[in-house]
Structure formats: C-alpha cells, structure tokens
PyMOL Python script that loads the backbone (N, CA, C, O; Angstrom):
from pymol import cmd

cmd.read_pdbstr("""\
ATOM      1  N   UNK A   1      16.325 -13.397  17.423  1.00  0.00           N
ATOM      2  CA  UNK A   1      15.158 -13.835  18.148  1.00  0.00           C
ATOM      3  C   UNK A   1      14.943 -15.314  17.867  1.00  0.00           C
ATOM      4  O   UNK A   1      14.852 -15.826  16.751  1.00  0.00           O
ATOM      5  N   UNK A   2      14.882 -15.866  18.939  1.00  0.00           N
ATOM      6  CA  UNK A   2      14.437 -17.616  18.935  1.00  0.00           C
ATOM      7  C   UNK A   2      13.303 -17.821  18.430  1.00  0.00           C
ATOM      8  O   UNK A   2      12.381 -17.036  18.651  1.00  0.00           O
ATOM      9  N   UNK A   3      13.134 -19.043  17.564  1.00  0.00           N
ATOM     10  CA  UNK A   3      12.022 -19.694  17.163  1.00  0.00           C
ATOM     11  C   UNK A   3      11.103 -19.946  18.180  1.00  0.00           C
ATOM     12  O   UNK A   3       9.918 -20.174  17.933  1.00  0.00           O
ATOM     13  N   UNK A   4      11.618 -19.919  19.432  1.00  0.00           N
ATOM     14  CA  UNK A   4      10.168 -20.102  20.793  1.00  0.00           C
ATOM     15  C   UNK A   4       9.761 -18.875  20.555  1.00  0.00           C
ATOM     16  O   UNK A   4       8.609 -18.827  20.123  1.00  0.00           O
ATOM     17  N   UNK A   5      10.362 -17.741  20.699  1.00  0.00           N
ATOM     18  CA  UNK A   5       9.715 -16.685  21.051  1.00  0.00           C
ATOM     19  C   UNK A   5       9.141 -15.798  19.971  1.00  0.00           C
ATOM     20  O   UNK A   5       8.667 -14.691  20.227  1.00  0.00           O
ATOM     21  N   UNK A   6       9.194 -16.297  18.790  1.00  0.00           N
ATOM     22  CA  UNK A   6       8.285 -15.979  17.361  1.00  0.00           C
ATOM     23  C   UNK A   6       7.016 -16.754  17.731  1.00  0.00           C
ATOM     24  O   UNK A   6       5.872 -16.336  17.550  1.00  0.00           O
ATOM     25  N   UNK A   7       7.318 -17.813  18.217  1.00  0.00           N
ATOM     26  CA  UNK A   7       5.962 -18.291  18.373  1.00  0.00           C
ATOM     27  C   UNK A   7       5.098 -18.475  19.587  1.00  0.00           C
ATOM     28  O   UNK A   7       4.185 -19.273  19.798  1.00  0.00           O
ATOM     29  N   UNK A   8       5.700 -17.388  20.439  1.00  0.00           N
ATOM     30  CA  UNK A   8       5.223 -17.318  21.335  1.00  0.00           C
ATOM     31  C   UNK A   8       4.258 -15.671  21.090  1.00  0.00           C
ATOM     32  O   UNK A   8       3.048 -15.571  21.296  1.00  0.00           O
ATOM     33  N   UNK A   9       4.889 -14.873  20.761  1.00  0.00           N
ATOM     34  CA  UNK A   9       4.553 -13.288  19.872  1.00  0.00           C
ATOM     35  C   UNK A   9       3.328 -14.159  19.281  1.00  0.00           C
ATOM     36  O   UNK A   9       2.193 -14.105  19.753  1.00  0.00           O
ATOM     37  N   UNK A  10       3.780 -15.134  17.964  1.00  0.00           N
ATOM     38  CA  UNK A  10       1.804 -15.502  17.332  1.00  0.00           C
ATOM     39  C   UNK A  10       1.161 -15.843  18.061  1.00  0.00           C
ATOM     40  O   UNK A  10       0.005 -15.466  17.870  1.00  0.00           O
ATOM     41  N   UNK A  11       1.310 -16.458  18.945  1.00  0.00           N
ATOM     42  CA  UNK A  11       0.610 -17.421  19.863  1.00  0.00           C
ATOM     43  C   UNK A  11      -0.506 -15.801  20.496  1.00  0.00           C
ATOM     44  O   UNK A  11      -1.725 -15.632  20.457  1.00  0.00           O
ATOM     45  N   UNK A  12       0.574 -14.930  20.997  1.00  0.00           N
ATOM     46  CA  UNK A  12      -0.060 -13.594  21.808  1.00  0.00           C
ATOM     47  C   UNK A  12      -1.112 -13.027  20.576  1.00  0.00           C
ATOM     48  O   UNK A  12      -2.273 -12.753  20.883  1.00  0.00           O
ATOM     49  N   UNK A  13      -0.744 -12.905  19.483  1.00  0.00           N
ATOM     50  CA  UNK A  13      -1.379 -11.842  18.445  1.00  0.00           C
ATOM     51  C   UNK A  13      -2.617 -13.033  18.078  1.00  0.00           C
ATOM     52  O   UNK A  13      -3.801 -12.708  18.162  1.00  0.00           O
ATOM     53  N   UNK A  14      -2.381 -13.844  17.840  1.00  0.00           N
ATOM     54  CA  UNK A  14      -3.586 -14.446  17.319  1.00  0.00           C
ATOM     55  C   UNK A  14      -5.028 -14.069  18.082  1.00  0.00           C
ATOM     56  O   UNK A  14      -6.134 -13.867  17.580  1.00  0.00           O
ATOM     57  N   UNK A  15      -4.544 -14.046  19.680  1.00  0.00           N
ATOM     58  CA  UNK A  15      -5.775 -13.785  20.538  1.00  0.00           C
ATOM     59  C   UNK A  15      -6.486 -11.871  20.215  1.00  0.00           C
ATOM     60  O   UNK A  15      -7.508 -11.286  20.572  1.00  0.00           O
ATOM     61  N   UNK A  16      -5.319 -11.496  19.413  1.00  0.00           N
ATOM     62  CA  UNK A  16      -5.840  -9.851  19.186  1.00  0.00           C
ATOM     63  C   UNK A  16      -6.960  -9.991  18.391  1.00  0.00           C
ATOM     64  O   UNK A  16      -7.217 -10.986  17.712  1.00  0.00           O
ATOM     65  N   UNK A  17      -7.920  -8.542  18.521  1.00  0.00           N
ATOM     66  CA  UNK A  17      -9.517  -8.871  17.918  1.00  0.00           C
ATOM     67  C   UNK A  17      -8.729  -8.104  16.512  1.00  0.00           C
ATOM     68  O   UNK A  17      -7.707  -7.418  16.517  1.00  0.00           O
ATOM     69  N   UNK A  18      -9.547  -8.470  15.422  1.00  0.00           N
ATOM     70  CA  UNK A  18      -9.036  -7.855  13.792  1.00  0.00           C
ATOM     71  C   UNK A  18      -8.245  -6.575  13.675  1.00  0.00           C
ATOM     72  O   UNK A  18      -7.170  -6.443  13.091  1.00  0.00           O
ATOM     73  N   UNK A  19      -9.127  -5.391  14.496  1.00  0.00           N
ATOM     74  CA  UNK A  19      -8.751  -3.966  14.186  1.00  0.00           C
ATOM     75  C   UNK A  19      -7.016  -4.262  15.141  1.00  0.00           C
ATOM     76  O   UNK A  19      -5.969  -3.732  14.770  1.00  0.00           O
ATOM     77  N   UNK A  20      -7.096  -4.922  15.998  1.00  0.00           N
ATOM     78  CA  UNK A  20      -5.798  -4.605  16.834  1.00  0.00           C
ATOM     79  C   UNK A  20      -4.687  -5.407  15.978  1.00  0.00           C
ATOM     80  O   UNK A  20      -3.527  -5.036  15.795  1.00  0.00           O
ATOM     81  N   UNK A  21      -5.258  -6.521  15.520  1.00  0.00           N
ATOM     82  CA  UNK A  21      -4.102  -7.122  14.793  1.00  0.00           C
ATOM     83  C   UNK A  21      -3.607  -6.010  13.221  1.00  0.00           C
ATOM     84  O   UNK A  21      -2.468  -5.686  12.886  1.00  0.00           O
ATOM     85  N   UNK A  22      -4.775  -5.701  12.619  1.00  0.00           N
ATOM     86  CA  UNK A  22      -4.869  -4.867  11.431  1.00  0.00           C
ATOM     87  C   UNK A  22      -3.765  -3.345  12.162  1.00  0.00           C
ATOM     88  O   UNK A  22      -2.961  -2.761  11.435  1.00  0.00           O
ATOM     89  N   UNK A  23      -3.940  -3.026  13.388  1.00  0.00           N
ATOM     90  CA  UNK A  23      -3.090  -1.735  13.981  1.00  0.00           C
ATOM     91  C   UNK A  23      -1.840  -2.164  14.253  1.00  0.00           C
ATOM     92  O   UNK A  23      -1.036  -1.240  14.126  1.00  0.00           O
ATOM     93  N   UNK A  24      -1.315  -3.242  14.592  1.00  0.00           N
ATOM     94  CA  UNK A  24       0.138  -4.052  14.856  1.00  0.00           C
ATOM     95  C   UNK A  24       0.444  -4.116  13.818  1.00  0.00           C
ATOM     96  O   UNK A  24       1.657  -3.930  13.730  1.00  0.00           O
ATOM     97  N   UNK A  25      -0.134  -4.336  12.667  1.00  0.00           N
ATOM     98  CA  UNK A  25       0.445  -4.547  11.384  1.00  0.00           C
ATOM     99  C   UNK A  25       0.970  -2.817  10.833  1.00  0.00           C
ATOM    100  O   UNK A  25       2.112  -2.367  10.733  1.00  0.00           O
ATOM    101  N   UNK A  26       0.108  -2.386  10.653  1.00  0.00           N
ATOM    102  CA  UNK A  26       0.301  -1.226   9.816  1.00  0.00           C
ATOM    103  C   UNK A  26       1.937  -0.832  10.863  1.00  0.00           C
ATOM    104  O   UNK A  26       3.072  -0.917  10.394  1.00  0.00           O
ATOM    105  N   UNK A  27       1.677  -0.509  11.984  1.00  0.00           N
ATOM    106  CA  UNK A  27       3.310  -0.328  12.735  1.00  0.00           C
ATOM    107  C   UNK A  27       4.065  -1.202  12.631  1.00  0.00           C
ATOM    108  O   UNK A  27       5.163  -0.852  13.063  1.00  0.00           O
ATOM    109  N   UNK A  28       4.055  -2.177  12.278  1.00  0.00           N
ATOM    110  CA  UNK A  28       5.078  -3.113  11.981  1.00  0.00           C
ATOM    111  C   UNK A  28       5.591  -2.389  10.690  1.00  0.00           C
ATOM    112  O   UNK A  28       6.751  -2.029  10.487  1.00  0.00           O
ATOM    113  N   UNK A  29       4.330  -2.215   9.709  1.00  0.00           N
ATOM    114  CA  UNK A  29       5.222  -1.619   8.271  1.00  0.00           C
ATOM    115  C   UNK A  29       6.061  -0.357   8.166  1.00  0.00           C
ATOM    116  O   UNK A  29       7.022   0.022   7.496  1.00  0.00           O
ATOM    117  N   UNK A  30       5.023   0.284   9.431  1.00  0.00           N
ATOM    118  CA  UNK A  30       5.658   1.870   9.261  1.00  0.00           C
ATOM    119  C   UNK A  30       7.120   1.862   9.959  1.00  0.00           C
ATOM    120  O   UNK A  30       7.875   2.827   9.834  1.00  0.00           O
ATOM    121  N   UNK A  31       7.421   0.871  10.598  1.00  0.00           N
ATOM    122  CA  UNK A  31       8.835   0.574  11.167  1.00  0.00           C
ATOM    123  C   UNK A  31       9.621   0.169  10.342  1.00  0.00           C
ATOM    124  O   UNK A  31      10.774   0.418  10.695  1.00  0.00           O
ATOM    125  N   UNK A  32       9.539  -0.505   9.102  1.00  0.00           N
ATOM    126  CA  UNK A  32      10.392  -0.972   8.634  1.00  0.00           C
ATOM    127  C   UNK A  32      10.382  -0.074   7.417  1.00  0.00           C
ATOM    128  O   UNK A  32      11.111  -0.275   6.446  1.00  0.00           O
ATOM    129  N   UNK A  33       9.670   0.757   7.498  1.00  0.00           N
ATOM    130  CA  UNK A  33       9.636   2.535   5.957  1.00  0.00           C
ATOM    131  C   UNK A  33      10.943   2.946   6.334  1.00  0.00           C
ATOM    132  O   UNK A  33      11.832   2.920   5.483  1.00  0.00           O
ATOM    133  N   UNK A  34      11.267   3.458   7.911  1.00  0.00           N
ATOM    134  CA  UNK A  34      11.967   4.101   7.806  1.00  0.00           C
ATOM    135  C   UNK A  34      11.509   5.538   8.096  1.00  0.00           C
ATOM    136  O   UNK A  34      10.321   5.714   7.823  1.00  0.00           O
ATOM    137  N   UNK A  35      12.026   6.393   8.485  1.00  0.00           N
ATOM    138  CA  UNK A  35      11.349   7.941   9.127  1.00  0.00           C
ATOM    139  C   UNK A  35      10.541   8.500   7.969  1.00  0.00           C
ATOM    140  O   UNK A  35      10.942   8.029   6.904  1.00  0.00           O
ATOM    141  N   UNK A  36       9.768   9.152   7.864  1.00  0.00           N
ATOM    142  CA  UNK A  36       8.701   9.575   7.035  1.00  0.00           C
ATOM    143  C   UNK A  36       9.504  11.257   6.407  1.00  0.00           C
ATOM    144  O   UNK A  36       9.944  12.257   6.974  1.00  0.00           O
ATOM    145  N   UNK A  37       9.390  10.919   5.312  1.00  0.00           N
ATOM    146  CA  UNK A  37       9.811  12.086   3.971  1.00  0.00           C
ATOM    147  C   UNK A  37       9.016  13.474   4.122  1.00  0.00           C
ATOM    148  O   UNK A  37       8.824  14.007   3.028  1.00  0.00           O
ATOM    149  N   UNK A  38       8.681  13.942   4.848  1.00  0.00           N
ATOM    150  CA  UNK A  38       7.540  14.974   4.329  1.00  0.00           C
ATOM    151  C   UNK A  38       7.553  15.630   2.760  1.00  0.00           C
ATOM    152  O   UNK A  38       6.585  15.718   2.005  1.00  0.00           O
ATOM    153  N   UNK A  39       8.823  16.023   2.531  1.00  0.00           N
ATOM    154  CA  UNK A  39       8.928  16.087   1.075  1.00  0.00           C
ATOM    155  C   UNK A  39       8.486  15.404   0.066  1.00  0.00           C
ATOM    156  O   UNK A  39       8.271  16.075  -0.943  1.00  0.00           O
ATOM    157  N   UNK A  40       8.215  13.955  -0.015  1.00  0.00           N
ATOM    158  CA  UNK A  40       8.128  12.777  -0.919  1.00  0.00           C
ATOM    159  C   UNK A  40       6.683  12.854  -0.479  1.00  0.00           C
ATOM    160  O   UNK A  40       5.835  12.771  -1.368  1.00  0.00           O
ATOM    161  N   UNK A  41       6.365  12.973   0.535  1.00  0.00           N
ATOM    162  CA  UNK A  41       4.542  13.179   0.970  1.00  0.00           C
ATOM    163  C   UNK A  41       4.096  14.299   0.221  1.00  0.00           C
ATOM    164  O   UNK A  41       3.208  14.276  -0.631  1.00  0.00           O
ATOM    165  N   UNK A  42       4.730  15.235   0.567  1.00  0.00           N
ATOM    166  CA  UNK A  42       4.029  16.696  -0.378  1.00  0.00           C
ATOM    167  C   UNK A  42       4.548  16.193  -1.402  1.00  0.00           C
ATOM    168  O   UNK A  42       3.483  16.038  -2.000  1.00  0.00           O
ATOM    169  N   UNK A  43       5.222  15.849  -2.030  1.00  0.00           N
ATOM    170  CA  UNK A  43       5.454  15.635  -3.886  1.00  0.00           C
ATOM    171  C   UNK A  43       4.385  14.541  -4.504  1.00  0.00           C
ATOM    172  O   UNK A  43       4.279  14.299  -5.707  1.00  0.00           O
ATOM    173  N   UNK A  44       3.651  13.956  -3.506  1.00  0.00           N
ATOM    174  CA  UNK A  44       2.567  12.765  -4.032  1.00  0.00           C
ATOM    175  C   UNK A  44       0.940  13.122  -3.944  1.00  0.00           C
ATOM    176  O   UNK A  44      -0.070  12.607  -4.424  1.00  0.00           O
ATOM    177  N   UNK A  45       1.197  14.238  -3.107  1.00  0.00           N
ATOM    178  CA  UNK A  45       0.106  14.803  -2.180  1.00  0.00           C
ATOM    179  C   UNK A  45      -0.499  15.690  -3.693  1.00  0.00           C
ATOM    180  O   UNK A  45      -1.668  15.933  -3.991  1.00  0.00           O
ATOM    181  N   UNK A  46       0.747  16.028  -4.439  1.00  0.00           N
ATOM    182  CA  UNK A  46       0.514  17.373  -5.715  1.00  0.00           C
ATOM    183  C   UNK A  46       0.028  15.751  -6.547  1.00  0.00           C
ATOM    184  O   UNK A  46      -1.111  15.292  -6.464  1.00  0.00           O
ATOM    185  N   UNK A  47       0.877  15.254  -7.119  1.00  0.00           N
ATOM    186  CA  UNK A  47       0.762  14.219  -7.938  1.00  0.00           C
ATOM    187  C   UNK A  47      -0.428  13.845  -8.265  1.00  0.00           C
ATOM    188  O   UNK A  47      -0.944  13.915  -9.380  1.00  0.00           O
ATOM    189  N   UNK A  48      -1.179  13.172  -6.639  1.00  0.00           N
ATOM    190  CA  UNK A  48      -2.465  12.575  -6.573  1.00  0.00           C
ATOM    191  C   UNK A  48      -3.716  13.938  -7.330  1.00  0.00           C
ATOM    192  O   UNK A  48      -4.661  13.783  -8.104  1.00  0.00           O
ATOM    193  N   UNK A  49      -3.242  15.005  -6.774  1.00  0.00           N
ATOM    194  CA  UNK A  49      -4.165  15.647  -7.224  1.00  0.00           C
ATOM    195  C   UNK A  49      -3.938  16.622  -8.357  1.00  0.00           C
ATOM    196  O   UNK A  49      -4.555  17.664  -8.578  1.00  0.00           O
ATOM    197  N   UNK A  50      -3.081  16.163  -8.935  1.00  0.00           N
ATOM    198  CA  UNK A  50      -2.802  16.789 -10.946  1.00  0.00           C
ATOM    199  C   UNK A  50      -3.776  15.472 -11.405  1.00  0.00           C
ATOM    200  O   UNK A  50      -4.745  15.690 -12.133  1.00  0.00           O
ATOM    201  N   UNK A  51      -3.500  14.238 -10.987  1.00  0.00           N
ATOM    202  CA  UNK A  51      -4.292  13.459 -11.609  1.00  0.00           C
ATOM    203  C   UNK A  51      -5.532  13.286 -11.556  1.00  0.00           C
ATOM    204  O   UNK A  51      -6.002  12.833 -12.600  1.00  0.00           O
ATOM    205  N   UNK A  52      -6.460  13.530 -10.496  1.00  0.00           N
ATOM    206  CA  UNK A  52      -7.370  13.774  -9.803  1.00  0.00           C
ATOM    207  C   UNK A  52      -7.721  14.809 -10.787  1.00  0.00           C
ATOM    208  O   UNK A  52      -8.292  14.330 -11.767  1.00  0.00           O
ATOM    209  N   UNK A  53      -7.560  16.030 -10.821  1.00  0.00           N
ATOM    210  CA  UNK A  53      -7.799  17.479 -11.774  1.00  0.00           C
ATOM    211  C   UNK A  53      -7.913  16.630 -13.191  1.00  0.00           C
ATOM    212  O   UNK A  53      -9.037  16.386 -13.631  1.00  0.00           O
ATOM    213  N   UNK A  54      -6.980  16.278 -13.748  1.00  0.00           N
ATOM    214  CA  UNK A  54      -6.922  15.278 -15.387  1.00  0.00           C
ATOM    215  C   UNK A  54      -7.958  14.847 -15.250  1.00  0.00           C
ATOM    216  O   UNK A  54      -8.762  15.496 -15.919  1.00  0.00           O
ATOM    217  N   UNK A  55      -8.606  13.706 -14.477  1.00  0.00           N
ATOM    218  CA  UNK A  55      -9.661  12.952 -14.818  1.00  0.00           C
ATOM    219  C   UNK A  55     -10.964  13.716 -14.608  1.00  0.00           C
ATOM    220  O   UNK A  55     -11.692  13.464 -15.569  1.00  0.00           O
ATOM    221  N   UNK A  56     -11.460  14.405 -13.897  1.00  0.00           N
ATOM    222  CA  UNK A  56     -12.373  15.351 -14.081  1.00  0.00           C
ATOM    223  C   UNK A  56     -12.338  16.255 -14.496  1.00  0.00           C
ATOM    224  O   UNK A  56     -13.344  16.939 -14.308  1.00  0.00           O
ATOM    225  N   UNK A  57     -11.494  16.722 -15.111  1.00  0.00           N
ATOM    226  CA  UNK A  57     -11.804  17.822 -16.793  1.00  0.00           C
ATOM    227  C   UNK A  57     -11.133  17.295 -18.060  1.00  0.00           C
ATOM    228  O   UNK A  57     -10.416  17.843 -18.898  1.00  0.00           O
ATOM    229  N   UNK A  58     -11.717  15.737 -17.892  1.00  0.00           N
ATOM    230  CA  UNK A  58     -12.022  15.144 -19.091  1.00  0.00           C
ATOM    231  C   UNK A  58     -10.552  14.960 -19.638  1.00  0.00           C
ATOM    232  O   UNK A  58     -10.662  14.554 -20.794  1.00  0.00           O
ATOM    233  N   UNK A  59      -9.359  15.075 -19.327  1.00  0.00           N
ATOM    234  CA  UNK A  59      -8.027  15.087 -20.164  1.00  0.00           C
ATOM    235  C   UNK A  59      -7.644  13.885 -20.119  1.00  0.00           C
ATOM    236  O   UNK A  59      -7.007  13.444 -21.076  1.00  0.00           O
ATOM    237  N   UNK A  60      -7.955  13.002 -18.921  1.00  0.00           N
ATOM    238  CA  UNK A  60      -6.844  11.807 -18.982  1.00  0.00           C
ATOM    239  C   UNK A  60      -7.769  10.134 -19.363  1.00  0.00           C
ATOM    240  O   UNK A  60      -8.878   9.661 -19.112  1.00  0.00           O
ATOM    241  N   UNK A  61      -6.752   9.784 -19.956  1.00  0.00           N
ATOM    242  CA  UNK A  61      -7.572   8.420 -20.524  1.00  0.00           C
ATOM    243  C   UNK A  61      -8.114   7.031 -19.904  1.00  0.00           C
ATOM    244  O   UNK A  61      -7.161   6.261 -19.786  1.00  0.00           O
ATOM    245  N   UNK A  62      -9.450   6.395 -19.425  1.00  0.00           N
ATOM    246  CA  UNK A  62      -9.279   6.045 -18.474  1.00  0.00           C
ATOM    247  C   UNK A  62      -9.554   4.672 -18.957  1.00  0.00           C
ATOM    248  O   UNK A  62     -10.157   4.613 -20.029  1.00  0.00           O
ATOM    249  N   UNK A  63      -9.197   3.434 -18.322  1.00  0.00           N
ATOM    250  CA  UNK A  63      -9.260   2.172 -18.905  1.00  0.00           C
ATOM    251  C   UNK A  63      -9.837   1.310 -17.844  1.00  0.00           C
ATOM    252  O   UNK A  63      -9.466   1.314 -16.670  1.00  0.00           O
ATOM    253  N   UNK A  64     -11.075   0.334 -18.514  1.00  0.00           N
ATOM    254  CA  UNK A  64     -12.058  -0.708 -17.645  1.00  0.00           C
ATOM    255  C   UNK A  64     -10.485  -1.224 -17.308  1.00  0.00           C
ATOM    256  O   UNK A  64      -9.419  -0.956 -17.863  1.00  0.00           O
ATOM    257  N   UNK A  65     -10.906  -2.325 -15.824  1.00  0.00           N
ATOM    258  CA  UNK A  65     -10.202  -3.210 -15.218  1.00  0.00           C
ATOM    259  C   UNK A  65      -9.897  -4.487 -16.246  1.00  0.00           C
ATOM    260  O   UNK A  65      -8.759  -4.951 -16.324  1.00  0.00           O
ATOM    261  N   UNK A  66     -10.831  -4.933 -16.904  1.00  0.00           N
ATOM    262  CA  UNK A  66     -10.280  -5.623 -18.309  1.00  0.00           C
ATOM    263  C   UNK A  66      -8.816  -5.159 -18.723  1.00  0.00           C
ATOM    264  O   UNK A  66      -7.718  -5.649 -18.457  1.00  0.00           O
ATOM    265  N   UNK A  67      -9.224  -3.910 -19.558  1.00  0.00           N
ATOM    266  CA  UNK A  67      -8.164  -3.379 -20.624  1.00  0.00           C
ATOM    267  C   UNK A  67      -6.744  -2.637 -19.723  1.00  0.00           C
ATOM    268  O   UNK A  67      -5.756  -2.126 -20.249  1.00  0.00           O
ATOM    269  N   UNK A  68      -7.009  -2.769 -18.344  1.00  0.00           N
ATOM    270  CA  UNK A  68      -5.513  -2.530 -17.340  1.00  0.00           C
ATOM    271  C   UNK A  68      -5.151  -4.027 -17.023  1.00  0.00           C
ATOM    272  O   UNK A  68      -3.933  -4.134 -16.878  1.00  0.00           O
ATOM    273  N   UNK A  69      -5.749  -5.087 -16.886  1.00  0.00           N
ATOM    274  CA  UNK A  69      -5.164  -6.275 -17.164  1.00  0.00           C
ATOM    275  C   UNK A  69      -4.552  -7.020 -17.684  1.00  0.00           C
ATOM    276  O   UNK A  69      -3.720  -7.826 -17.267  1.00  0.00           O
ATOM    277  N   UNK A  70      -5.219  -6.628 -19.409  1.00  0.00           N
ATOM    278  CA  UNK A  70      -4.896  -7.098 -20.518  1.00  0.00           C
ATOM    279  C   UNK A  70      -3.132  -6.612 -20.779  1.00  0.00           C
ATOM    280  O   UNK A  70      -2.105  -7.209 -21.101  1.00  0.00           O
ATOM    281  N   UNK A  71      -3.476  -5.302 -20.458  1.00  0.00           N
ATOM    282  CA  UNK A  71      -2.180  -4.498 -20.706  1.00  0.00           C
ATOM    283  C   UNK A  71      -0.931  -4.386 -19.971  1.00  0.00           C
ATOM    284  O   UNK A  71       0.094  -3.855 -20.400  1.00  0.00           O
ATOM    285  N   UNK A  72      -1.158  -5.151 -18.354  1.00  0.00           N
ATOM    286  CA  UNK A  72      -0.257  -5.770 -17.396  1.00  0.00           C
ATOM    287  C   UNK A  72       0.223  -7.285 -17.944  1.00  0.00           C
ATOM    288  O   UNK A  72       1.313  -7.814 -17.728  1.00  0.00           O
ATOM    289  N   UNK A  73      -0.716  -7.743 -18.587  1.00  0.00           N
ATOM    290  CA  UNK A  73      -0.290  -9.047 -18.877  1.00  0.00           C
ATOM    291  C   UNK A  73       0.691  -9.250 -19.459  1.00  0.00           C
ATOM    292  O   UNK A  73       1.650  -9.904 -19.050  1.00  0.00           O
ATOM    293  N   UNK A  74       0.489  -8.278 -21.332  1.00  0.00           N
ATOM    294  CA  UNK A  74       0.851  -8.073 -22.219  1.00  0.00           C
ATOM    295  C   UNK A  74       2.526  -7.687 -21.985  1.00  0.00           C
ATOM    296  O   UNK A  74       3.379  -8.122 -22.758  1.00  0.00           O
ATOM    297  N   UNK A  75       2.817  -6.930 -20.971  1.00  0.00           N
ATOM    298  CA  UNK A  75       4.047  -6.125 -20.389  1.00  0.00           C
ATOM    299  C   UNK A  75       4.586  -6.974 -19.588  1.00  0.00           C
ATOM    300  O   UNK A  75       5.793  -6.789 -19.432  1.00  0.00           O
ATOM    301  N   UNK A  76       3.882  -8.336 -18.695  1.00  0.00           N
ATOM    302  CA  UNK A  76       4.590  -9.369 -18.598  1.00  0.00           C
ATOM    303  C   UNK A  76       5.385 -10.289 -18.756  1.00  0.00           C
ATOM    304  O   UNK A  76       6.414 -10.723 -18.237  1.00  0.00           O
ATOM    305  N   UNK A  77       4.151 -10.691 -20.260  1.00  0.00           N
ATOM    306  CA  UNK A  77       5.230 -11.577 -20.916  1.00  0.00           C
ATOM    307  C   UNK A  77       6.433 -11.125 -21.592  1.00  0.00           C
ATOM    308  O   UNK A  77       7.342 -11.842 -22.012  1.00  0.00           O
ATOM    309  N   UNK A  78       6.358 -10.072 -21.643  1.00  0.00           N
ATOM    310  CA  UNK A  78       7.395  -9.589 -22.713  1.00  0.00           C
ATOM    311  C   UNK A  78       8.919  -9.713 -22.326  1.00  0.00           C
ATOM    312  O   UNK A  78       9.789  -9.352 -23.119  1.00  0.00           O
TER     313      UNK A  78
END
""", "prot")
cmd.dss("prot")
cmd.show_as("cartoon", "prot")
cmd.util.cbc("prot")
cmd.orient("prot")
C-alpha cells in the first residue's frame, strides 16, 4: 500500500466521531489475533474466575498499586 493511500485512509478516519474510530480499531486488532480459540477463551473464562473465587474468600494476597509498582520496578532492573 502507497504512502498516498495511508494517508488518504487517515485523512478518511480522522473525520470518524470517537466510538467509530474506537470500533475500526478494536477490528483492526481482532484482524491481526488471528481466528478466535474458543478453547483458550474457556481456559481464561475458568482462570478469571478461580481468581475472582480466591479474592473473595479471603485466600489470595492483594497488593496497593504502590507495592505492584514497586515490585515491577524491582523485576526490571534486575
């Protein structure tokens, strides 16, 4: 695809109102996923909600946005 016609595509999208540009986007991403797993969906679908279950009966440990920072940092530099 030519550099005119990339910028002819922004030139078109810019005039889109938020939600339409925000809806071009998300299909832009879901095009480049690749066909959708249902398997890998149901295996995240359980996931989300073992963890979900953990944190409301008190089992899993939960950390301010500070102390998940601190601890991204920390695993940075390293």
């Amino acid at each position: 695809m030519s550099t005119e016609t990339l910028d002819h595509l922004r030139s078109q999208i810019s005039t889109l109102s938020e939600s339409e540009r925000a809806a071009l986007a998300r299909e832009l991403i879901m095009s480049l996923d690749g066909p959708r797993d249902d398997a890998v969906e149901q295996a995240w679908n359980e996931e989300i909600s073992r963890r979900v279950s953990k944190v409301k009966n008190g089992e899993a440990t939960l950390l301010s946005r500070e102390e998940f920072r601190s601890n991204m940092r920390a695993r940075l530099s390293q």
